[in-house]
C-alpha positions as CSV (number, residue, x, y, z in Angstrom):
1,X,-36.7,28.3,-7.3
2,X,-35.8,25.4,-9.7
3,X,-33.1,27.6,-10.9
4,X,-31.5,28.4,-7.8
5,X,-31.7,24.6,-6.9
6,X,-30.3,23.3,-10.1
7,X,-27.3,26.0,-9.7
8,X,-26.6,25.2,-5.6
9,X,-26.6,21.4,-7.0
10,X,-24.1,22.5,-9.8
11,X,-22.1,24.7,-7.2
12,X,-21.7,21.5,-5.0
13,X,-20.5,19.1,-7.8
14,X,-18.2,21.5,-8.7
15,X,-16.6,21.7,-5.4
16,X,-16.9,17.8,-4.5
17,X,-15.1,17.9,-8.0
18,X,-12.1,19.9,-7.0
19,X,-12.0,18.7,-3.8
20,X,-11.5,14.8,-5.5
21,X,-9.1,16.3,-7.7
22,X,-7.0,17.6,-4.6
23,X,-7.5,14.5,-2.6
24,X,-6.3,12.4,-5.2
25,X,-3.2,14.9,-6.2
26,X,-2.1,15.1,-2.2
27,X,-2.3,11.1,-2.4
28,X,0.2,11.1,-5.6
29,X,2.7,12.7,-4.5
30,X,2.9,10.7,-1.1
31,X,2.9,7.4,-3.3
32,X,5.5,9.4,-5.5
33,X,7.9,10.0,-2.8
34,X,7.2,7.0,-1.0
35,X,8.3,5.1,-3.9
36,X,11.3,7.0,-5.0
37,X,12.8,7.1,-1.2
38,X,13.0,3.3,-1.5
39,X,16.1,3.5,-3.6
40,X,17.8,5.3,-1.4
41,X,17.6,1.9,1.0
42,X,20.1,0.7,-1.2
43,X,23.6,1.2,-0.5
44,X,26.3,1.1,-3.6
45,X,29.2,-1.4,-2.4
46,X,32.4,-0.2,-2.2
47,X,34.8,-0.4,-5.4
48,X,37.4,-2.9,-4.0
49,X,41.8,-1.9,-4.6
50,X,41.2,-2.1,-8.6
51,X,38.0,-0.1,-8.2
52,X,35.6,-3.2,-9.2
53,X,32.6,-4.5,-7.2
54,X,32.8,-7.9,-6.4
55,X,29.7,-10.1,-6.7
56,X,29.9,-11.1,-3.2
57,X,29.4,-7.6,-2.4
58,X,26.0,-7.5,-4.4
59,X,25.1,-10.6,-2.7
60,X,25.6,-8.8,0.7
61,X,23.5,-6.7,-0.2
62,X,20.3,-8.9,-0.8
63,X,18.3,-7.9,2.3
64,X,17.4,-4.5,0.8
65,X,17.6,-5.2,-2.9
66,X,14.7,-7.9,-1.8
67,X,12.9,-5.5,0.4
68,X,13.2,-2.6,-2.6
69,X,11.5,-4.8,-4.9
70,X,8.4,-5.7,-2.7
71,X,8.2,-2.5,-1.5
72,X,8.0,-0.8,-4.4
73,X,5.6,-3.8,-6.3
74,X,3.6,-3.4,-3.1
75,X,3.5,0.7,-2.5
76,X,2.8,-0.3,-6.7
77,X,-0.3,-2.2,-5.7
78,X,-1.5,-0.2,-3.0
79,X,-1.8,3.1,-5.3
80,X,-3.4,0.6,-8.3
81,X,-6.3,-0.3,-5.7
82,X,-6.6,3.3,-4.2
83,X,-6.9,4.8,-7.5
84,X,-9.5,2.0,-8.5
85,X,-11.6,2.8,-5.0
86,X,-11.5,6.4,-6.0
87,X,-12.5,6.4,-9.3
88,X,-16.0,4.4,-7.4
89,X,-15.7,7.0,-5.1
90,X,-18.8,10.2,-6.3
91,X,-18.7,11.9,-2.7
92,X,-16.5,12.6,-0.1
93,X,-16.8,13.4,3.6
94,X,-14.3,14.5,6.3
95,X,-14.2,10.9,8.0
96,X,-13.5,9.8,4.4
97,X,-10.3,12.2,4.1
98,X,-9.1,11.4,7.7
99,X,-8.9,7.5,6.8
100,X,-7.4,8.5,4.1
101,X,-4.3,10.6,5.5
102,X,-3.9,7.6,8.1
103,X,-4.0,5.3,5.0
104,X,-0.7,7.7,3.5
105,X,0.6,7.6,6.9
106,X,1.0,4.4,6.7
107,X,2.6,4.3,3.0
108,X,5.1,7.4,3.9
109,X,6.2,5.0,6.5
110,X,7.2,1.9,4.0
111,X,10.5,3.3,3.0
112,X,11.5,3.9,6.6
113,X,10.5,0.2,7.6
114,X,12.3,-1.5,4.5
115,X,15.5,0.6,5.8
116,X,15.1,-1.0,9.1
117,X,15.7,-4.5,7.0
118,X,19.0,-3.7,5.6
119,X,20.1,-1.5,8.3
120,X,19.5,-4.2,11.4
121,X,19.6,-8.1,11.3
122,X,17.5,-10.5,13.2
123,X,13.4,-10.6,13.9
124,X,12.2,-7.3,14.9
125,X,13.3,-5.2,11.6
126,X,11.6,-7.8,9.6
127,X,8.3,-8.0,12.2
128,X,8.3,-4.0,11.5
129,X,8.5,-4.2,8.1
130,X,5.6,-6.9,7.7
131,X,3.1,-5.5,10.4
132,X,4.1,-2.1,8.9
133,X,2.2,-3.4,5.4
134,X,0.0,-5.3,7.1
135,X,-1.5,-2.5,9.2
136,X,-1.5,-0.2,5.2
137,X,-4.0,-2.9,3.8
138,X,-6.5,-2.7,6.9
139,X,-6.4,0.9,6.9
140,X,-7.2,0.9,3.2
141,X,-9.4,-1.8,3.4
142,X,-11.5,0.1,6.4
143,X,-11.2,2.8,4.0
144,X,-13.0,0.8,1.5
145,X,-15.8,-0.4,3.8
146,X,-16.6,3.2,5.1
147,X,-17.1,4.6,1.9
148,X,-19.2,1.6,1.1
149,X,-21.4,1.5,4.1
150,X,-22.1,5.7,3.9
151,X,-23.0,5.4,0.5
152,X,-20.1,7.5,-1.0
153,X,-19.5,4.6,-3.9
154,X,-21.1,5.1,-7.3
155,X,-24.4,3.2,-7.2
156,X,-23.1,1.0,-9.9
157,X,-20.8,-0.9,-7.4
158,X,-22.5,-4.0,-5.8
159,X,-22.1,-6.2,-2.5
160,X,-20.2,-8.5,-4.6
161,X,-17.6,-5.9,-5.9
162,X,-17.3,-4.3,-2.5
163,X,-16.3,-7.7,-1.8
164,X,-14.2,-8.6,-4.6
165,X,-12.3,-5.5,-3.8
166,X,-11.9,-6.0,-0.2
167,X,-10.4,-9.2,-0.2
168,X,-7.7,-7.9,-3.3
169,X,-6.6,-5.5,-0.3
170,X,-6.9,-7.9,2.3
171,X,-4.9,-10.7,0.7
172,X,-1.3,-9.0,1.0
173,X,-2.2,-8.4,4.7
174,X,-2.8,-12.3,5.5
175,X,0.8,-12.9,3.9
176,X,2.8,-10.4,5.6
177,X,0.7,-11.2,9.3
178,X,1.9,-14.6,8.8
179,X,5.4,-13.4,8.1
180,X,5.3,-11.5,11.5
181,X,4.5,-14.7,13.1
182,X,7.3,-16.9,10.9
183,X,10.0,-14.0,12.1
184,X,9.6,-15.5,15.6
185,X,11.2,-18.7,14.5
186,X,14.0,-17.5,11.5
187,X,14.1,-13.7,9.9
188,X,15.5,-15.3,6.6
189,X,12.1,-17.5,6.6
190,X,9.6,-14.5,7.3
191,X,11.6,-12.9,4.2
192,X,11.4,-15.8,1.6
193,X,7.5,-16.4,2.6
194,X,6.9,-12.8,0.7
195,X,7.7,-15.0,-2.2
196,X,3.5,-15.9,-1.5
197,X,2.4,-12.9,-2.5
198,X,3.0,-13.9,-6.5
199,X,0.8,-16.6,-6.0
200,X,-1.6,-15.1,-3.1
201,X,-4.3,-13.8,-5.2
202,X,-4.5,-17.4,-7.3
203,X,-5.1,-19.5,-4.2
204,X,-7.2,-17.0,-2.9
205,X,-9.3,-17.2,-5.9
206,X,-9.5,-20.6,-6.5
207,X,-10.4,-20.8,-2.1
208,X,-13.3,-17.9,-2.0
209,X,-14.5,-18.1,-5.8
């Protein structure tokens, strides 16, 4: 009987095993192409009559060299904290998996929301873009808190790590939902307060901690 047990509980690791192992190779390769179709966002100016680019043509293009670099920092980020939560993570359910395909749902949509930015001028492509990465950190972050509250977490991982945790996913989200609210007024604006994010985590620390 003790045998049987001990082999059914071996069976099941086994498969929660594999099954981690798939989750987390499915979730690469959505970061992996996420990230790569950002690039293609960027359009190569046109060689001029003595087939040279002139800098005001690198210039024009700032809108999506700006977006490529936040996009791809942030799609960065995002697959920095998932593979941190997962590596906490020592079961899975099928509530976990669902948040977690609407969580890649989310990132697959980046590149076509930072296109939107070079593509169109004016408010809404930048209000897309934002609540676009707003909406990816509180899908990841409810991922967080399921696994959390249904016990899924190693039992190493306290309330105070749960929180440290949510607010790192969190933090991005206040600065972008403040950009969609700044796009109202001036585009441009919403764009340069991104620039928060290199300090976001800083004040954010020196306000909770």
């Amino acid at each position: 009987m003790g045998e049987s047990e001990g082999e059914a509980g071996t069976l099941t690791e086994r498969k929660q095993s594999e099954g981690m192992n798939r989750l987390m190779g499915f979730s690469d390769g959505v970061f992996a192409i996420a990230i790569t179709l950002l690039i293609l966002n960027i359009e190569v100016p046109k060689p001029t009559g003595a087939a040279t680019v002139a800098v005001s043509q690198i210039v024009d293009e700032w809108p999506d060299i700006l977006s490529y670099v936040i996009s791809f920092l942030v799609i960065g980020n995002y697959w920095i904290v998932q593979h941190d939560i997962f590596g906490d993570v020592e079961r899975y359910d099928r509530k976990l998996l669902w948040l977690n395909v609407i969580y890649l749902m989310f990132i697959a949509f980046i590149p076509f929301s930072t296109s939107l930015i070079g593509d169109f001028s004016g408010s809404v492509p930048v209000m897309i873009y934002a609540g676009t990465l707003t909406l990816t950190s509180i899908a990841l972050a409810i991922l967080w808190r399921y696994a959390w509250s249904n016990d899924l977490l190693d039992g190493a991982v306290d309330r105070d790590d749960m929180s440290e945790v949510t607010y790192d996913i969190l933090t991005p989200a206040t600065v972008f939902a403040g950009s969609v609210l700044i796009a109202l007024v001036s585009a441009r604006w919403a764009m340069y307060s991104w620039f928060l994010l290199l300090v976001a985590d800083p004040i954010r620390e020196r306000l909770v901690g």
